[in-house]
VONU-817637 format. One record per atom (N, C-alpha, C, O): residue in three letters; atom name; x, y, z. Coordinates in nm, 3 decimals, decimal comma, m for minus. Example, Ala and Ser with C-alpha at 12.3 -4.5 7.8 and 13.67 -1.06 7.14 Angstrom:
2
<rec aa="ALA" at="N" X="1,319" Y="m0,569" Z="0,780"/>
<rec aa="ALA" at="CA" X="1,230" Y="m0,450" Z="0,780"/>
<rec aa="ALA" at="C" X="1,320" Y="m0,330" Z="0,780"/>
<rec aa="ALA" at="O" X="1,424" Y="m0,332" Z="0,846"/>
<rec aa="SER" at="N" X="1,285" Y="m0,225" Z="0,708"/>
<rec aa="SER" at="CA" X="1,367" Y="m0,106" Z="0,714"/>
<rec aa="SER" at="C" X="1,290" Y="0,003" Z="0,787"/>
<rec aa="SER" at="O" X="1,341" Y="0,114" Z="0,804"/>
END
This chain:
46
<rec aa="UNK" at="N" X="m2,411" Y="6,912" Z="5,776"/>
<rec aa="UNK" at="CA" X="m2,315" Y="6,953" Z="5,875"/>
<rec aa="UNK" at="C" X="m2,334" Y="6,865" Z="5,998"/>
<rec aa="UNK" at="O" X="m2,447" Y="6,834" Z="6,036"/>
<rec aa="UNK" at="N" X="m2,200" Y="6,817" Z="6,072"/>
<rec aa="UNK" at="CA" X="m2,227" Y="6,724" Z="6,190"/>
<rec aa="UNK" at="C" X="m2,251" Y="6,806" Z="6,290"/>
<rec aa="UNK" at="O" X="m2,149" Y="6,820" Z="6,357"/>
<rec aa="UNK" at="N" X="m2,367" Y="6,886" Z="6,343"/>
<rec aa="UNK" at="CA" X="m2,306" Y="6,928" Z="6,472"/>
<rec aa="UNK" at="C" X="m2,273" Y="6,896" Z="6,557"/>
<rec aa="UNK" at="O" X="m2,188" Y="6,962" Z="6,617"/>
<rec aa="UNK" at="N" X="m2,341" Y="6,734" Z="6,627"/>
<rec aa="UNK" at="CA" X="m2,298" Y="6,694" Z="6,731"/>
<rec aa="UNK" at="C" X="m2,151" Y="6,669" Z="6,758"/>
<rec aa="UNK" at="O" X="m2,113" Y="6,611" Z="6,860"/>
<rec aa="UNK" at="N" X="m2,061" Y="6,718" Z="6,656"/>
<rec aa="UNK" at="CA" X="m1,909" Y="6,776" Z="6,688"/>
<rec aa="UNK" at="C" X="m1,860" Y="6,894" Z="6,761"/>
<rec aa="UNK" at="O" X="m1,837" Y="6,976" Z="6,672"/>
<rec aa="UNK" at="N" X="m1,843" Y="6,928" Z="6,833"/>
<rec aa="UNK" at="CA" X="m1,829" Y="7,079" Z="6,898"/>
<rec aa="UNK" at="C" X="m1,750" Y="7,177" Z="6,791"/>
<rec aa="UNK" at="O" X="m1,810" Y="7,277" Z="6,751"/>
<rec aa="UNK" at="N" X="m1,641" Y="7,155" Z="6,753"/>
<rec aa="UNK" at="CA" X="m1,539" Y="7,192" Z="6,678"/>
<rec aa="UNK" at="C" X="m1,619" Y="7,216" Z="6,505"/>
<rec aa="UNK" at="O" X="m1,613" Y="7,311" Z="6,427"/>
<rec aa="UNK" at="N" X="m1,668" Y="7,126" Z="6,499"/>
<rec aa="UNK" at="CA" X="m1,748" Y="7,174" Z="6,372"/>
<rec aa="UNK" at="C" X="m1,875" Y="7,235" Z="6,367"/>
<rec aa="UNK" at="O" X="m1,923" Y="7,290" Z="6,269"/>
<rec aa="UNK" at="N" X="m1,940" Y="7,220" Z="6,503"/>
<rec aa="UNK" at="CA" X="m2,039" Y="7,336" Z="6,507"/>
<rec aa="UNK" at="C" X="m2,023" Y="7,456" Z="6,499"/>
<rec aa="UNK" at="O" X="m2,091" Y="7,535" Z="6,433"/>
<rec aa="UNK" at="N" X="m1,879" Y="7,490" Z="6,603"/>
<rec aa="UNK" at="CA" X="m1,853" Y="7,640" Z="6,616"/>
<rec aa="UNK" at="C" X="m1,775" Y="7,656" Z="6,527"/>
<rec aa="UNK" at="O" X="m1,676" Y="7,703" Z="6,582"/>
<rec aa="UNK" at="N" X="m1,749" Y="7,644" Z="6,386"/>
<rec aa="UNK" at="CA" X="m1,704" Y="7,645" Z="6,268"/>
<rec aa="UNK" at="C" X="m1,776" Y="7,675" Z="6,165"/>
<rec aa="UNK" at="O" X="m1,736" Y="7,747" Z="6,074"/>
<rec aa="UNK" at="N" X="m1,941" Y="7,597" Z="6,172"/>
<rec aa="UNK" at="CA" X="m2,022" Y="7,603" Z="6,125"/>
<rec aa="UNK" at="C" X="m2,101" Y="7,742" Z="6,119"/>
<rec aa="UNK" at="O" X="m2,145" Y="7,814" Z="6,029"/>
<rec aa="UNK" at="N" X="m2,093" Y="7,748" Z="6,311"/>
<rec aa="UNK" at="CA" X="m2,140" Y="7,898" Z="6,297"/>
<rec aa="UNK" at="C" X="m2,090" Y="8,008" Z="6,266"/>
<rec aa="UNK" at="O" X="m2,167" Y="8,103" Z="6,267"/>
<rec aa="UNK" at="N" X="m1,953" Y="8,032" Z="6,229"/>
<rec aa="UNK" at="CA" X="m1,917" Y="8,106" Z="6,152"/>
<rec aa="UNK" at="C" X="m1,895" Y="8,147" Z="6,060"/>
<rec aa="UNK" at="O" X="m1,838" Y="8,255" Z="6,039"/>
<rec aa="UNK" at="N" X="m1,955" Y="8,030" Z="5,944"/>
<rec aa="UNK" at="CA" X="m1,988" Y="8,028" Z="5,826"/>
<rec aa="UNK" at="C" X="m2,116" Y="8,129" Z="5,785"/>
<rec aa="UNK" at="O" X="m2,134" Y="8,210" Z="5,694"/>
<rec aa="UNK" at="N" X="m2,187" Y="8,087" Z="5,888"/>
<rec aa="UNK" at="CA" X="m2,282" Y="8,163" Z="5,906"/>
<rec aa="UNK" at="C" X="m2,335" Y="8,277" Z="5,967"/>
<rec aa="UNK" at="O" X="m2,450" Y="8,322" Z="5,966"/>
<rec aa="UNK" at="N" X="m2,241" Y="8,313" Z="6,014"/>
<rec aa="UNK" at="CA" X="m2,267" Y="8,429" Z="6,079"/>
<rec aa="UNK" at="C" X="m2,171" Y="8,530" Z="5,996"/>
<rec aa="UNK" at="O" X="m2,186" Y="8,650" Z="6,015"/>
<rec aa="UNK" at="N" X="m2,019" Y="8,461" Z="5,855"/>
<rec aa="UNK" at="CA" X="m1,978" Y="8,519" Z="5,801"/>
<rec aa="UNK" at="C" X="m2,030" Y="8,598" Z="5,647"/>
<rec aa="UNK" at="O" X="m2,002" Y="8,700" Z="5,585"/>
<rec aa="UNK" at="N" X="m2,121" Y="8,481" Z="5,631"/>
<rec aa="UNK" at="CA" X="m2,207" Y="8,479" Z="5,489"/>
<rec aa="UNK" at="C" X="m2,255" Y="8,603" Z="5,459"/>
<rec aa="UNK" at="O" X="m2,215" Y="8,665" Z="5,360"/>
<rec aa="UNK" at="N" X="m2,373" Y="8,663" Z="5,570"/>
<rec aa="UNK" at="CA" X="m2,460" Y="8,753" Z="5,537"/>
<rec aa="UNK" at="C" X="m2,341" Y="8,879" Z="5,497"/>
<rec aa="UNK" at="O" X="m2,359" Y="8,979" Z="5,428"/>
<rec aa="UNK" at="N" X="m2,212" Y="8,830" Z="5,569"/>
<rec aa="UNK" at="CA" X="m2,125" Y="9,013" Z="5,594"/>
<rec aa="UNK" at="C" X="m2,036" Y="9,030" Z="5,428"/>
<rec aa="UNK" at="O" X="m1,947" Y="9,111" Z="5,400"/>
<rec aa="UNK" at="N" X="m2,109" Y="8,905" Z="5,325"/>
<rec aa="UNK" at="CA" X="m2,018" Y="8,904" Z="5,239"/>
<rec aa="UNK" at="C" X="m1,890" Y="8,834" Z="5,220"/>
<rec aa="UNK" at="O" X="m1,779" Y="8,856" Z="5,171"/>
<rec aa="UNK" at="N" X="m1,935" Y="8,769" Z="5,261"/>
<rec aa="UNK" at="CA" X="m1,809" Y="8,635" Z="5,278"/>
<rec aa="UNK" at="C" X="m1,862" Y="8,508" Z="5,199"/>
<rec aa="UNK" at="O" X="m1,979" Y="8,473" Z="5,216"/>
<rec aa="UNK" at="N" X="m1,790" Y="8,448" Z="5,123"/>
<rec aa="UNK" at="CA" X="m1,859" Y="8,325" Z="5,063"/>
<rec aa="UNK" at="C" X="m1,801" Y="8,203" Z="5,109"/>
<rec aa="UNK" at="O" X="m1,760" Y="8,135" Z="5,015"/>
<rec aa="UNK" at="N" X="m1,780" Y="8,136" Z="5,258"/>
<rec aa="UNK" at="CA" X="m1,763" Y="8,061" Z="5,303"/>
<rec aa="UNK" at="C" X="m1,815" Y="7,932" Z="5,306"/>
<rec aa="UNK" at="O" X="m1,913" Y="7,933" Z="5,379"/>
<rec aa="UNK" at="N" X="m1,790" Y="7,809" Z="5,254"/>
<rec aa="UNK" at="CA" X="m1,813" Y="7,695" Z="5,227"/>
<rec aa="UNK" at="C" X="m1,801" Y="7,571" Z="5,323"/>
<rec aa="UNK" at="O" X="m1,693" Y="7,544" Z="5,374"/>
<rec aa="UNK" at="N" X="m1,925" Y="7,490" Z="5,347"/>
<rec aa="UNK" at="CA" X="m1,872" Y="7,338" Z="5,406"/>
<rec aa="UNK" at="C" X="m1,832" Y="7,266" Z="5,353"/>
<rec aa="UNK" at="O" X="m1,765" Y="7,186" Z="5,418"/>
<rec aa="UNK" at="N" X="m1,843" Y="7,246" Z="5,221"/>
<rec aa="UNK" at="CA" X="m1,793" Y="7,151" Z="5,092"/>
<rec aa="UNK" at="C" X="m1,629" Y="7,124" Z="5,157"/>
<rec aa="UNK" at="O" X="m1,556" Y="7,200" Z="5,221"/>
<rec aa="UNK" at="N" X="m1,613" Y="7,017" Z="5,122"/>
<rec aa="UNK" at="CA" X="m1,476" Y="6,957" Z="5,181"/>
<rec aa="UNK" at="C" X="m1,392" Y="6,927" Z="5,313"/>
<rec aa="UNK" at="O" X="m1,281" Y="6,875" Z="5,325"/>
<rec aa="UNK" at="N" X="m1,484" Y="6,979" Z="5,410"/>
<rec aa="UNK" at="CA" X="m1,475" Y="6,917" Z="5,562"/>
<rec aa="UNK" at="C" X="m1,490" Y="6,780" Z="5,561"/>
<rec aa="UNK" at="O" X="m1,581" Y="6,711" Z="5,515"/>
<rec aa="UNK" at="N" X="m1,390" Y="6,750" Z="5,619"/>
<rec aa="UNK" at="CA" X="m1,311" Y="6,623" Z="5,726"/>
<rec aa="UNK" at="C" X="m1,351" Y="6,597" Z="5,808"/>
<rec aa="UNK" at="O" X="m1,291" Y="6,624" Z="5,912"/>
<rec aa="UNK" at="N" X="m1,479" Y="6,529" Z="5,813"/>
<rec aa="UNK" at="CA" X="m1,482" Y="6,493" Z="5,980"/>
<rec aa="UNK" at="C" X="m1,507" Y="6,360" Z="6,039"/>
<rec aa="UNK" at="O" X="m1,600" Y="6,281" Z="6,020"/>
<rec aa="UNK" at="N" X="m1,359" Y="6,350" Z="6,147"/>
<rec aa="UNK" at="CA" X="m1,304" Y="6,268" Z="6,173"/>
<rec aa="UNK" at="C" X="m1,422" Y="6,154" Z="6,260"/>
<rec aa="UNK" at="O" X="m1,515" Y="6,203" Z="6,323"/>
<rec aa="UNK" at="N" X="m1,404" Y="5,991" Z="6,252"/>
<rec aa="UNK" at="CA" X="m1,505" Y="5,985" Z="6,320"/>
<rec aa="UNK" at="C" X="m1,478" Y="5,784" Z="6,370"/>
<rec aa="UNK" at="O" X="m1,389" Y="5,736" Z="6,300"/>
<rec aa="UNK" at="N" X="m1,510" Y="5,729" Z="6,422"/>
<rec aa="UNK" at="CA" X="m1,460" Y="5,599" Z="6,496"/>
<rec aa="UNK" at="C" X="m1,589" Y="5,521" Z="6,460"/>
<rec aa="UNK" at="O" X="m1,683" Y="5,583" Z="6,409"/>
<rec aa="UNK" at="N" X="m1,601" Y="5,368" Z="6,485"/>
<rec aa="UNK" at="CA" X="m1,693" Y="5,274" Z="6,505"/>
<rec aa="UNK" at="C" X="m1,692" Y="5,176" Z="6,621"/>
<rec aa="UNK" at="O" X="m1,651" Y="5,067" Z="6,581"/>
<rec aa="UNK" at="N" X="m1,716" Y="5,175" Z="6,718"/>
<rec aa="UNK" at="CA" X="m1,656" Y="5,071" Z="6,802"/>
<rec aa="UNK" at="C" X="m1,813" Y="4,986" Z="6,831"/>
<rec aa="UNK" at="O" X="m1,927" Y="5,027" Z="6,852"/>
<rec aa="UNK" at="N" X="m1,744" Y="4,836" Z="6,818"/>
<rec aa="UNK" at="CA" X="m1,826" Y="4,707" Z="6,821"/>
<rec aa="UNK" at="C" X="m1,825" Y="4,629" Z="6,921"/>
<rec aa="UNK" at="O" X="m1,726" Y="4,605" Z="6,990"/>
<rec aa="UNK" at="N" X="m1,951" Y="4,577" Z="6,938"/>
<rec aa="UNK" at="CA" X="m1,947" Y="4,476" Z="7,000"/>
<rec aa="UNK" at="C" X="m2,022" Y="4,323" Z="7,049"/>
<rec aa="UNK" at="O" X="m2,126" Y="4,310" Z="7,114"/>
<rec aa="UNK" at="N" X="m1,916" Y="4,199" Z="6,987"/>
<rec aa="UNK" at="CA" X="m1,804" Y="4,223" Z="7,030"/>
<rec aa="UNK" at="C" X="m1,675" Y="4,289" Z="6,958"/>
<rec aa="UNK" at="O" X="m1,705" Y="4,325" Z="6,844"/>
<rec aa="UNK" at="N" X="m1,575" Y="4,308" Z="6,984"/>
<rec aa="UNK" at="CA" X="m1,482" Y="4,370" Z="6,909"/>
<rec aa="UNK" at="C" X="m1,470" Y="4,238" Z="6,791"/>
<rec aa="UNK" at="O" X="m1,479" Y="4,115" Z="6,796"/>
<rec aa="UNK" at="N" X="m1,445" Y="4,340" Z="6,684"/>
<rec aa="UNK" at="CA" X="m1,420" Y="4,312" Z="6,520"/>
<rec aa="UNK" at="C" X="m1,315" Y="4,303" Z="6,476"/>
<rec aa="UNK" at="O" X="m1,300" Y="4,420" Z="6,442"/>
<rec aa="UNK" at="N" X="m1,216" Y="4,249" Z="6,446"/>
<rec aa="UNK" at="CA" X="m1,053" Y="4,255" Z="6,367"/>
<rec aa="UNK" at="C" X="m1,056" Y="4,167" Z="6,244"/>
<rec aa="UNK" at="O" X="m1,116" Y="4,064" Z="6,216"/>
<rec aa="UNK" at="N" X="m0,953" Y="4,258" Z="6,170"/>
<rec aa="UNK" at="CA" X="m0,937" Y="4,206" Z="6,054"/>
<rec aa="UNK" at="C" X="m0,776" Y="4,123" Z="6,036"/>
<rec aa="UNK" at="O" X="m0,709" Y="4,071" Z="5,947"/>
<rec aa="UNK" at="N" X="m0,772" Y="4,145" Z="6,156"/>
<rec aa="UNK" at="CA" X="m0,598" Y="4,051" Z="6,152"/>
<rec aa="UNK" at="C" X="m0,628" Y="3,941" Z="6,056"/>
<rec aa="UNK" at="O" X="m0,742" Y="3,896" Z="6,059"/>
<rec aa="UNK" at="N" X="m0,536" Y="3,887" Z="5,966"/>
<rec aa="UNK" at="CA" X="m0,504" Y="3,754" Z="5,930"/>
<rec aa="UNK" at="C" X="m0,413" Y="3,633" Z="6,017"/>
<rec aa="UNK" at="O" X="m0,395" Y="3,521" Z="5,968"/>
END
């Protein structure tokens, strides 16, 4: 799990805080979105 995402932490914790109540809530298949920035800047233009 990424936490250093805000949005997927507090997502996370409700996985977990849903589990114990009988809930079978899953991270399997989260998206998380994410950038690379270089430098110097990198392009693949032709």
């Amino acid at each position: 799990m990424a936490a250093h995402f805000t949005h997927i932490a507090v997502d996370g914790f409700r996985i977990v805080r849903d589990n114990p109540a009988g809930s079978n809530r899953v991270t399997t298949g989260w998206q998380v979105p994410f950038c690379m920035f270089t430098d110097p800047e990198f392009s693949g233009s032709v």
